[in-house]
C-alpha positions in Angstrom: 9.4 -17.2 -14.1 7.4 -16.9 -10.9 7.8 -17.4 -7.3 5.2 -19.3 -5.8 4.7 -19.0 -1.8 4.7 -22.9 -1.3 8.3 -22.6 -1.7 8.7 -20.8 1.6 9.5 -22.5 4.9 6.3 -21.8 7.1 6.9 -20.4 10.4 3.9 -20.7 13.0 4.8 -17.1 15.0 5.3 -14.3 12.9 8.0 -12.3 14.8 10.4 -15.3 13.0 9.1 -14.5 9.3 12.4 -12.6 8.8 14.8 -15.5 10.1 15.1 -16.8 7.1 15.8 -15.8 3.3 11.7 -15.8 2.8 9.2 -17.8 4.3 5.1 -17.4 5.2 3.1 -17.1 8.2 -0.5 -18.8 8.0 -3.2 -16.1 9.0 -6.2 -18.2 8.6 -7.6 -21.6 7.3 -10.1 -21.3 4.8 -12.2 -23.4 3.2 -10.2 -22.8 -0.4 -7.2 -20.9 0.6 -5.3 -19.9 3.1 -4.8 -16.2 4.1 -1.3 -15.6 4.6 1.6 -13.0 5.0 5.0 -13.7 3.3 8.1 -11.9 4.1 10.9 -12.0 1.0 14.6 -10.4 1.9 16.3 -8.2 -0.5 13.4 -8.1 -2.9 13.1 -5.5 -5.8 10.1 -3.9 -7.0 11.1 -3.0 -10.7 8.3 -0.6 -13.1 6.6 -2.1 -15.3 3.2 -0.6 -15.9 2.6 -0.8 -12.3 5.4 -1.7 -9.9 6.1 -5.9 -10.0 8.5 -7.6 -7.2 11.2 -9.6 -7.9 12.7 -12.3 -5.7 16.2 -13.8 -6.8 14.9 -12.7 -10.6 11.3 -14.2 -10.4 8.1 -12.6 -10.3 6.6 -13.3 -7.1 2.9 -14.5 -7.6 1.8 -13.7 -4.1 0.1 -10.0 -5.1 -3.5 -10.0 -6.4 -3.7 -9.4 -10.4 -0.2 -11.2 -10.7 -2.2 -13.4 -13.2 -0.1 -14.8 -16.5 -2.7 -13.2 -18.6 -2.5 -10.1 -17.2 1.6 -9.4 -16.9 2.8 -7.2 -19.8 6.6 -7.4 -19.7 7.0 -5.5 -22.9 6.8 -2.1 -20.5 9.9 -2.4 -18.9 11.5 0.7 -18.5 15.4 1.9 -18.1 16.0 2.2 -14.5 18.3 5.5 -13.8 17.9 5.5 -10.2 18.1 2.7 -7.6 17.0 3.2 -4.0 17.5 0.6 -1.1 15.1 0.9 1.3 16.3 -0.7 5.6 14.1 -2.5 7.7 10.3 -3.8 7.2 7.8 -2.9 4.6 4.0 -4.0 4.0 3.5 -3.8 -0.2 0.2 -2.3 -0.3 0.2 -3.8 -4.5 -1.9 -1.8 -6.8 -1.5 -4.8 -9.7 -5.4 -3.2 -10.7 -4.0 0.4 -10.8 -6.1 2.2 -7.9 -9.7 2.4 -9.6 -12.3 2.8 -6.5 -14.1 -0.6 -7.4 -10.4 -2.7 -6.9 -9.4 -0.6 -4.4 -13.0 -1.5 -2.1 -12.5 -5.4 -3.3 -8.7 -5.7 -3.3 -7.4 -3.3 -0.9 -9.5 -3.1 2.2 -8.8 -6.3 3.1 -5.0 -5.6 2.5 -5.2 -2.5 4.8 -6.9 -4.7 7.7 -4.6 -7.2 7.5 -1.7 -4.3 7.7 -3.4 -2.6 10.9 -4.0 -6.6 12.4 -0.4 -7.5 12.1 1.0 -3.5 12.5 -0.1 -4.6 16.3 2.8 -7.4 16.2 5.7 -5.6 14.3 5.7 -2.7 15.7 8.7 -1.6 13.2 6.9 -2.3 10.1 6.3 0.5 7.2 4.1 0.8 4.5 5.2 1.0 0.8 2.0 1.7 -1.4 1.6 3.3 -5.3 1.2 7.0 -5.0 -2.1 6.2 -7.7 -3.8 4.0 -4.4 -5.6 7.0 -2.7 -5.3 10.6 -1.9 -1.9 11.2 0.1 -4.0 13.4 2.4 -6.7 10.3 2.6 -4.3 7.6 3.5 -3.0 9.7 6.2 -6.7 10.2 8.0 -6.9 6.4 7.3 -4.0 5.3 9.1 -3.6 7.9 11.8 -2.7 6.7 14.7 -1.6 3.1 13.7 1.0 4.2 11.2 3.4 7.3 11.6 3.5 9.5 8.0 7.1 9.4 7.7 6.7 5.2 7.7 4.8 5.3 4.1 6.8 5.3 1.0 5.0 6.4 -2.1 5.9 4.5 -5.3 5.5 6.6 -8.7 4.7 4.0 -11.7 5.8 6.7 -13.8 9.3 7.0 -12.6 12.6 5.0 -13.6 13.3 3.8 -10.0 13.9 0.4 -8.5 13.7 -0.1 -5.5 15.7 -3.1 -3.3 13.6 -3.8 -0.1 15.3 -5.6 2.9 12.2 -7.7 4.6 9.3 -6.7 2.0 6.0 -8.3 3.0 3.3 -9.1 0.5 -0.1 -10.6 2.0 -1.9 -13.1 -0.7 -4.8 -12.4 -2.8 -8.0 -11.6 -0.3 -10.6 -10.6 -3.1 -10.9 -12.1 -6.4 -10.6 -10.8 -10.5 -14.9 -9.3 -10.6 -15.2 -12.2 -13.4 -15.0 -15.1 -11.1 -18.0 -16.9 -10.1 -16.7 -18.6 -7.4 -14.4 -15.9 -5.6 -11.8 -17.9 -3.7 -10.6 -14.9 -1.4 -13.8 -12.9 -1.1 -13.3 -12.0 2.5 -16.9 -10.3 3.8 -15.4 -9.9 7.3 -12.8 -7.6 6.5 -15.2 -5.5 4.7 -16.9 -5.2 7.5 -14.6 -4.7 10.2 -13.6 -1.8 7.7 -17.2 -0.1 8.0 -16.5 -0.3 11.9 -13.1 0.8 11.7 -13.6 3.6 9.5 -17.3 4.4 11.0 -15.0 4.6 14.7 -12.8 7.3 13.1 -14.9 9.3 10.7 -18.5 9.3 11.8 -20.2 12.3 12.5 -23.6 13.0 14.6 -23.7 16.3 13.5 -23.1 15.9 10.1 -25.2 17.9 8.2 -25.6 15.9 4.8 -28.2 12.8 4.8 -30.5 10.8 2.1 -32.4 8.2 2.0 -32.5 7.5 -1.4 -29.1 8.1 -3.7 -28.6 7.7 -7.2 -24.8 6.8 -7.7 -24.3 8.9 -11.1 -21.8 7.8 -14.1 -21.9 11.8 -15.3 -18.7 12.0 -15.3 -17.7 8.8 -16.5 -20.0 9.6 -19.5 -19.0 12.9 -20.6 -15.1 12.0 -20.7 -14.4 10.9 -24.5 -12.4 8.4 -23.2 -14.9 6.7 -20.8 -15.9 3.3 -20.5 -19.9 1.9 -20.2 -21.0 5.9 -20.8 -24.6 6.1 -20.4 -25.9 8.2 -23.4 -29.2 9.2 -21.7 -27.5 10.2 -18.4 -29.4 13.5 -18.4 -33.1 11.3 -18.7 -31.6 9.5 -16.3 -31.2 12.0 -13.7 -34.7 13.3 -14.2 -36.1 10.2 -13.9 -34.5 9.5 -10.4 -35.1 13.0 -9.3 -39.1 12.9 -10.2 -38.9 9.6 -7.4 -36.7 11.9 -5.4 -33.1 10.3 -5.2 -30.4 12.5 -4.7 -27.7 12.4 -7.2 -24.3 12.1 -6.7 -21.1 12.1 -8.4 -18.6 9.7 -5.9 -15.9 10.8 -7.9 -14.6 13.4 -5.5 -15.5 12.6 -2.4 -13.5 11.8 0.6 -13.7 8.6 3.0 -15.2 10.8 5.8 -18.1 12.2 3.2 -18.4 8.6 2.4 -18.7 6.7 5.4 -21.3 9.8 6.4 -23.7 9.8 3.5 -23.8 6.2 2.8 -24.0 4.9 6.4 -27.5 7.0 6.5 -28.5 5.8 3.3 -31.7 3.9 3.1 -31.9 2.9 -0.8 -29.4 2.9 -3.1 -29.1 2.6 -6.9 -26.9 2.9 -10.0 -25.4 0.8 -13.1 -23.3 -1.9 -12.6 -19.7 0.0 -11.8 -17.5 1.0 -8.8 -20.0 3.2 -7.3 -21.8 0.1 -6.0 -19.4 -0.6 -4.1 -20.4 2.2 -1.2 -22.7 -0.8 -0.3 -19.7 -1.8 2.2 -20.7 1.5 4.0 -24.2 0.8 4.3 -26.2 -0.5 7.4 -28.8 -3.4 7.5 -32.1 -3.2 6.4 -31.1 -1.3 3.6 -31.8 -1.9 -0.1 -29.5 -1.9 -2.9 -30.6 -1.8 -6.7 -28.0 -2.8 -9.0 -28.8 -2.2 -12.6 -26.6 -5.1 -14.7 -24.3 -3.6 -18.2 -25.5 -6.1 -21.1 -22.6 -8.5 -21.7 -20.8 -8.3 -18.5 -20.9 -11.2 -15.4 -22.5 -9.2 -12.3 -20.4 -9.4 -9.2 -22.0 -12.0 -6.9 -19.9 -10.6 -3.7 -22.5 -7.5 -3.9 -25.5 -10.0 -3.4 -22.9 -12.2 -1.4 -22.6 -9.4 1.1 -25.8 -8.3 1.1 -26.9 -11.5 2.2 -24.6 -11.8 5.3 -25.4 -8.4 6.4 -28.6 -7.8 6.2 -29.0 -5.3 2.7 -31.7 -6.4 0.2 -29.5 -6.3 -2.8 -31.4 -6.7 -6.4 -30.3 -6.7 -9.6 -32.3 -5.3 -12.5 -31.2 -6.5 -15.8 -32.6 -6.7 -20.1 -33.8 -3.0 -19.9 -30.5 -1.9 -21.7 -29.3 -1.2 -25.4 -25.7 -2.0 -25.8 -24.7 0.3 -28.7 -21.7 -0.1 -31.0 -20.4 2.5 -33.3 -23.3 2.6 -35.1 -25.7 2.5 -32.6 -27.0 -1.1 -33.6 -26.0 -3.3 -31.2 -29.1 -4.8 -28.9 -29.9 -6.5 -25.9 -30.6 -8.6 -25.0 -28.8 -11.5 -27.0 -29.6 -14.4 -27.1 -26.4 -16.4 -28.0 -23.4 -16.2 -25.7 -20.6 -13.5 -26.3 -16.9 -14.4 -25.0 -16.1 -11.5 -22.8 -13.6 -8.7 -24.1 -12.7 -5.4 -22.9 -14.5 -3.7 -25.8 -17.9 -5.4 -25.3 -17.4 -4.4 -20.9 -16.7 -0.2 -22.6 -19.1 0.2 -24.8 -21.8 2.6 -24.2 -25.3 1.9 -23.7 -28.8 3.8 -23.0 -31.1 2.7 -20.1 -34.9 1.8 -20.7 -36.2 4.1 -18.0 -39.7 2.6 -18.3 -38.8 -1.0 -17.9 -36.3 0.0 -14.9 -39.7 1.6 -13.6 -41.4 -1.4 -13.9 -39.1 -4.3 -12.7 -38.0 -1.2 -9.6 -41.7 -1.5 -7.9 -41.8 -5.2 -8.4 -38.9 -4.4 -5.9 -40.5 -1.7 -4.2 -37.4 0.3 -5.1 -39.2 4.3 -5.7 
């Protein structure tokens, strides 16, 4: 059922991946992997719950996510409209469906490795899922390395297939957030991001800075349908307020806000979540408090990171309750739970005086 990328003939220059029907082009050697573009002609990208390509009728397994535990097949939809698209595309895959934490882990390194090999086909495009980023956003992003006319938006919700005729898919260069060992965690494209996006969007005279930010789940935990909602949110704002945080929502803001606030950030705290991730925008000798969710693994590329770049990254865990529908369910626990989607959603209250405590052992307020 899948198409696996040791099948292709490798080519050592990478103006001759589309000589043949597909075939790869070593990036760089790693220790556990190699980073690598593919090129596949005639491939389809058919809708499923997110867009899946096809090569001669298999999956191909080269796009993060494409995991066989994580492939639901019974989504397939009736195609009414078919659309074939000339010439050379980059798939920007969204196999993790565009939430901010995936698209910092997964995508950044997918849109470095786009720019890096933009510079050697000079005729390559850009197809990406419309649910990636803000149109608007990707435009400011890639201004000036790709023209807006070269990006084709792909709408999960829509009955079209599209036949590609070089489509070029770039391997896995972050891991699933469960892994402890993560394969194709690539720190360096992180931070040649921070550079590249610090370059275009940083501004002397912007007028917004903090030193200490409190990355808020508010929104997240007012939405019925939210996952990990914090039911003492509002303590939990007056508790970072009396130690003089600022709080902030991430939700809305844009890459130049971010790159802005973050890169003038001296502290910065929240739950375990996405928000966390506006550590890739922050400078050295920075700190970073990372308070854990009971029952789920804590991403080591956060202390990973800090580590190689100079951000004193901590993580403050047991000073949560875990609650179920009855509002019984402790921590901590002291047998091991098998990880499920229901026991990562759950919502949970904070202990603000134990995060008090264990945050000066850390000399956190």
């Amino acid at each position: 059922m899948y198409h696996e990328y040791q099948n292709n003939p490798i080519e050592t220059d990478i103006l001759k991946l589309e000589i043949n029907e597909n075939s790869t082009f070593i990036i760089k050697k790693h220790s556990v992997f190699q980073e690598r573009i593919s090129n596949y002609k005639n491939c389809q990208l058919i809708p499923y719950n997110f867009y899946i390509p096809f090569f001669n009728n298999k999956i191909i397994k080269d796009c993060s996510g494409l995991h066989d535990d994580k492939i639901n097949l019974s989504i397939k939809r009736t195609i009414s409209k078919k659309t074939n698209l000339n010439g050379s595309y980059f798939y920007m895959d969204d196999a993790w469906c565009g939430n901010f934490h995936h698209w910092i882990t997964d995508y950044i390194p997918k849109i470095m490795i786009f720019i890096k090999i933009k510079k050697e086909l000079k005729n390559l495009k850009l197809i990406i899922n419309k649910s990636f980023l803000k149109t608007e956003e990707l435009f400011k992003l890639l201004d000036g390395v790709c023209e807006t006319n070269d990006i084709v938006f792909l709408n999960e919700y829509q009955n079209t297939e599209y036949v590609i005729e070089n489509l070029y898919i770039t391997n896995p260069t972050s891991c699933h957030v469960l892994d402890p060992n993560p394969k194709y965690y690539l720190e360096s494209y992180h931070r040649e991001f921070h550079k590249y996006i610090l370059d275009k969007f940083y501004d002397s005279d912007y007028e917004k800075s903090y030193d200490k930010i409190y990355i808020s789940r508010f929104e997240n935990s007012k939405n019925p349908a939210g996952t990990r909602k914090i039911l003492n949110i509002i303590e939990v704002h007056k508790f970072y307020e009396h130690f003089n945080f600022k709080i902030i929502n991430s939700e809305q803001l844009s890459i130049y806000d971010r790159i802005n606030i973050f890169y003038r950030t001296k502290i910065l705290c929240g739950e375990h979540g996405g928000g966390i991730n506006h550590i890739y925008f922050m400078e050295p000798n920075t700190k970073c408090c990372i308070i854990s969710y009971p029952n789920l693994m804590f991403n080591q590329q956060w202390i990973q990171y800090g580590i190689k770049y100079g951000i004193n990254v901590f993580e403050i865990n047991n000073c949560s309750t875990l609650m179920d529908d009855r509002y019984v369910f402790k921590h901590p626990i002291h047998e091991n739970i098998n990880f499920n989607i229901q026991s990562a959603s759950k919502a949970w209250c904070l202990d603000l005086y134990e995060i008090e405590k264990l945050m000066n052992e850390h000399q956190i307020l």
